[in-house]
C-alpha positions as CSV (number, residue, x, y, z in Angstrom):
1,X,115.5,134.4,97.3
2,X,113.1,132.6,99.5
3,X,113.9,129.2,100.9
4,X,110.7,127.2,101.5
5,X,110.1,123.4,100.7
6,X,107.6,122.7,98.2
7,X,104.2,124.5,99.4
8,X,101.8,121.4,98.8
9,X,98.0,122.9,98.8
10,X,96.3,120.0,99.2
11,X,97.2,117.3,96.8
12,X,98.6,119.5,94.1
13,X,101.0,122.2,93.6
14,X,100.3,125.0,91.4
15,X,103.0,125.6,88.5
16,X,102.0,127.6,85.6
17,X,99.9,126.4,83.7
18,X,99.5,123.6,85.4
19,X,99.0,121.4,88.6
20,X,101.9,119.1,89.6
21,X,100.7,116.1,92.1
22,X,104.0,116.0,93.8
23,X,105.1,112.9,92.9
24,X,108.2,113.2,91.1
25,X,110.4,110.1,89.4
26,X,114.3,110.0,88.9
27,X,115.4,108.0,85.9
28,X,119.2,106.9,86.4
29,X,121.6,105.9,84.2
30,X,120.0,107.3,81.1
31,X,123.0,109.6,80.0
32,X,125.2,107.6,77.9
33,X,128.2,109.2,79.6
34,X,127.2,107.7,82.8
35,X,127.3,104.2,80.9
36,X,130.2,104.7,79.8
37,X,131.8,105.9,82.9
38,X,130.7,102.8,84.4
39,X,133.7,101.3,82.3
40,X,134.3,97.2,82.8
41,X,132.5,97.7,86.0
42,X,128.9,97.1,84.3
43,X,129.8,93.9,83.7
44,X,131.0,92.6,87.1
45,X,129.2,90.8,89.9
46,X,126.1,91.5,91.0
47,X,125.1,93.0,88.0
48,X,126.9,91.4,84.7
49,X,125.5,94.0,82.5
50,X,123.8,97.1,81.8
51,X,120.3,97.3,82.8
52,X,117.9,95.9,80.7
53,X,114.7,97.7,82.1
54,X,114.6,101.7,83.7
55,X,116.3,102.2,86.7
56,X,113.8,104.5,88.4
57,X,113.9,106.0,92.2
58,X,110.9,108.3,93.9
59,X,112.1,111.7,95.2
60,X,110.8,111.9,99.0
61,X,108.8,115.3,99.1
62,X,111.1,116.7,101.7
63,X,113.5,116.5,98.8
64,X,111.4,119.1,96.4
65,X,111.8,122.7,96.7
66,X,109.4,125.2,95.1
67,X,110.4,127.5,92.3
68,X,112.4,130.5,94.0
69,X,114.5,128.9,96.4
70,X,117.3,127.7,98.1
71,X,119.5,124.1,97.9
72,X,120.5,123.2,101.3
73,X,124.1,122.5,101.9
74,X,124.3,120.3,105.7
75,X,128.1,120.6,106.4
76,X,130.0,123.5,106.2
77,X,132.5,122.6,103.4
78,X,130.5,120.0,101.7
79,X,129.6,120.5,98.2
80,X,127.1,119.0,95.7
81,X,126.6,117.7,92.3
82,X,124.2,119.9,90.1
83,X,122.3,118.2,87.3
84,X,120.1,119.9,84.8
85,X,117.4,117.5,84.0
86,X,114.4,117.7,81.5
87,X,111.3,116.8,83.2
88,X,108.4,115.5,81.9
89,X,104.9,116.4,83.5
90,X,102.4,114.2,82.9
91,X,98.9,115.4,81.5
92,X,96.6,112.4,81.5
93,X,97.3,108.7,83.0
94,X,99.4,107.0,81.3
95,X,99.7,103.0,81.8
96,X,101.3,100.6,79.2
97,X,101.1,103.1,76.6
98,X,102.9,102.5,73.2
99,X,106.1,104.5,72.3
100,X,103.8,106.0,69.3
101,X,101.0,107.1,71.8
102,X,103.7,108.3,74.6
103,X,104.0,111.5,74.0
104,X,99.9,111.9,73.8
105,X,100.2,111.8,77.7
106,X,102.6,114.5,78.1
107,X,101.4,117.8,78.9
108,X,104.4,119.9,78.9
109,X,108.4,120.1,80.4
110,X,109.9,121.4,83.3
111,X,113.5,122.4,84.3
112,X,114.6,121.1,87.2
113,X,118.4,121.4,89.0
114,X,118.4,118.4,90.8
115,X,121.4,118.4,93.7
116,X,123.1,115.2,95.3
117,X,126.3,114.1,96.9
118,X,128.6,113.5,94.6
119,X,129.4,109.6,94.2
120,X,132.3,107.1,93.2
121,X,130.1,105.3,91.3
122,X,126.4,104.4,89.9
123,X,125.8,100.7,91.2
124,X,123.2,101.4,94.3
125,X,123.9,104.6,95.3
126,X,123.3,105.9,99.3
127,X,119.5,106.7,99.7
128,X,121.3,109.7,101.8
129,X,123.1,111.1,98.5
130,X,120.1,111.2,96.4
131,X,117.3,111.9,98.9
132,X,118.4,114.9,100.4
133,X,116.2,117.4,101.9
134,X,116.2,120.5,99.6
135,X,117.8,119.2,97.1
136,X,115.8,119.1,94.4
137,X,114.3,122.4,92.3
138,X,111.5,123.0,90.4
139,X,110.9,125.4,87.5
140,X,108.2,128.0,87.9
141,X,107.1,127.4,84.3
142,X,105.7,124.2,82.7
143,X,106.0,124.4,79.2
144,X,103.8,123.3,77.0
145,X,104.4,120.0,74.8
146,X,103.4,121.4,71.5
147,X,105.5,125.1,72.1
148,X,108.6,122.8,72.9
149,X,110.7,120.9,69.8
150,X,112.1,118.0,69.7
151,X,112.4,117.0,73.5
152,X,115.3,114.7,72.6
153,X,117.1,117.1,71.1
154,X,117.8,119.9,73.7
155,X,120.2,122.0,74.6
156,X,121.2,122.0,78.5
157,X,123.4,124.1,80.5
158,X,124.9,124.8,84.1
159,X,126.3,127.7,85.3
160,X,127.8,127.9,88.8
161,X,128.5,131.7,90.0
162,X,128.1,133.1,86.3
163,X,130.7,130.9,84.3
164,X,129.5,127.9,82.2
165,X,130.2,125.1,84.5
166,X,128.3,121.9,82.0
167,X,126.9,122.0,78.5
168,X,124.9,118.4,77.6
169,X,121.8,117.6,75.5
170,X,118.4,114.9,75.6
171,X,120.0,114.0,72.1
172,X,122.7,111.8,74.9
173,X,119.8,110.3,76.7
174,X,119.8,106.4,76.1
175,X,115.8,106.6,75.8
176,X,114.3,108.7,73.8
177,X,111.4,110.9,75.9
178,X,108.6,108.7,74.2
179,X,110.3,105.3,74.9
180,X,111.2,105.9,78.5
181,X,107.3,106.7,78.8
182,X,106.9,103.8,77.6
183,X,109.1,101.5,79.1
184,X,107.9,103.2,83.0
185,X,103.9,102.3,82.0
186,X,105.0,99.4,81.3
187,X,105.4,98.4,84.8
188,X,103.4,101.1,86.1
189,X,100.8,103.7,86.2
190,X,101.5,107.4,85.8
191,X,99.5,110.3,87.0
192,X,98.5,113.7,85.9
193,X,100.4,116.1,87.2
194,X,103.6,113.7,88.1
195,X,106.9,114.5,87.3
196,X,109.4,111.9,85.3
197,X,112.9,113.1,85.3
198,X,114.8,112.1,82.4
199,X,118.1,111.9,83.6
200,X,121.5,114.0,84.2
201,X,124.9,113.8,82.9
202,X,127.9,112.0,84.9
203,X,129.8,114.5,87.1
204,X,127.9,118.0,87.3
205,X,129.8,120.7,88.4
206,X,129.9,121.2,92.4
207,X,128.1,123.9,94.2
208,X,128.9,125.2,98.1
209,X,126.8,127.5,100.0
210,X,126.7,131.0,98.5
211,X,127.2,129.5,94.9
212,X,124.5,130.9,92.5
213,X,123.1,127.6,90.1
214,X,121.6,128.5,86.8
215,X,119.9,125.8,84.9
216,X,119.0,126.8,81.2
217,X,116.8,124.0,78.7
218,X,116.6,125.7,75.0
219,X,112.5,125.6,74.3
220,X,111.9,125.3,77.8
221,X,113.0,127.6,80.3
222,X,115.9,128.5,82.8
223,X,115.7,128.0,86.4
224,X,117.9,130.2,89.2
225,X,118.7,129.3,92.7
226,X,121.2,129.2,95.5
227,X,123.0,126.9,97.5
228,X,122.8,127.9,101.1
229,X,123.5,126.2,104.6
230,X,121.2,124.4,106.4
231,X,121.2,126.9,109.0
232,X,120.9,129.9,106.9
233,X,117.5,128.6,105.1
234,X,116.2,127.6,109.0
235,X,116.5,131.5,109.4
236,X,115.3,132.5,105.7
């Protein structure tokens, strides 16, 4: 397997069929497991509740790796969280759309395995366990919206080194694919060719360099790649 970040040609990045812009969104706290893991702490100080609007971050490019390689591991011993996550790529702009019209501005879904440090909790994470350089993999195939089902009703899977490390679904998502469209525009624009993540479930099974990561999405494709250490992708 190659290790390279995300080859950006131009503004764009081809991914069959389609051209992603690069610009790819992180939706947290949209698996109701990781509500409920937040216990009697979602109602303490500063917060006093669960969020009310989408709790959305920007994954720095550094973070994106193209389809075909390598997560980086920095420390020797260190391992990572691995989440499957649906992403949706966007097909034409999409701003304050309706939860009817949503899914009219989707042009198809990605698998992604999207790596970080694993945390102690959910309340403002470290930018350095979620923004990680090579973190965060693309699939080499965009589906297409109309050859994929119901995207809230997906089967996902992680394997780690062959054995079925997490099983979870979009049916566990706390918005629905169309509503979190529509709840983002709301606030703002989305682009042709960006990528909106839908969100992973709590606690993903752990990866260390040399582990093999298989990301599978029923109706929309399975992703393969490797955790390796930093200085074994510097010489890839």
């Amino acid at each position: 397997m190659s290790s390279p970040f995300v080859s950006w040609a131009g503004p764009r990045f081809e991914v069959a069929p389609f051209r992603l812009s690069g610009t790819v969104y992180v939706t947290l706290l949209n698996h109701r497991r990781s509500l409920d893991a937040l216990g009697d702490a979602v109602a303490a100080a500063p917060y006093k509740g669960a969020p009310k609007s989408v709790v959305l971050a920007v994954k720095p490019r550094q973070a994106l790796v193209a389809p075909g390689g390598d997560v980086q591991i920095d420390d020797v011993g260190e391992a990572l969280e691995v989440g499957a996550v649906l992403g949706v790529v966007i097909g034409t702009t999409a701003c304050a759309v309706s939860e009817a019209d949503a899914l009219g501005h989707v042009a198809g879904f990605i698998v992604v395995c999207d790596c970080t440090l694993p945390r102690a909790g959910h309340f403002r994470p470290q930018i350095r366990a979620m923004a990680r350089d090579a973190s965060c993999v693309l699939g080499s195939v965009v589906a297409p919206r109309d050859q994929v089902g119901d995207a809230d009703a997906l089967a996902m899977r992680v394997f780690v080194d062959g054995a079925l490390a997490q099983s979870s679904s979009t049916s566990e998502h706390v918005r629905s694919t169309a509503r979190l469209i529509a709840d983002v525009t709301d606030f703002m624009t989305l682009m042709p060719g960006d990528v909106l993540l839908t969100g992973s479930a709590p606690d993903g099974p752990r990866a260390r360099a040399g582990s093999q990561i298989v990301v599978e999405i029923d109706g929309v494709g399975r992703l393969e790649t490797r955790a390796v250490s930093g200085a074994a992708r510097m010489r890839a």
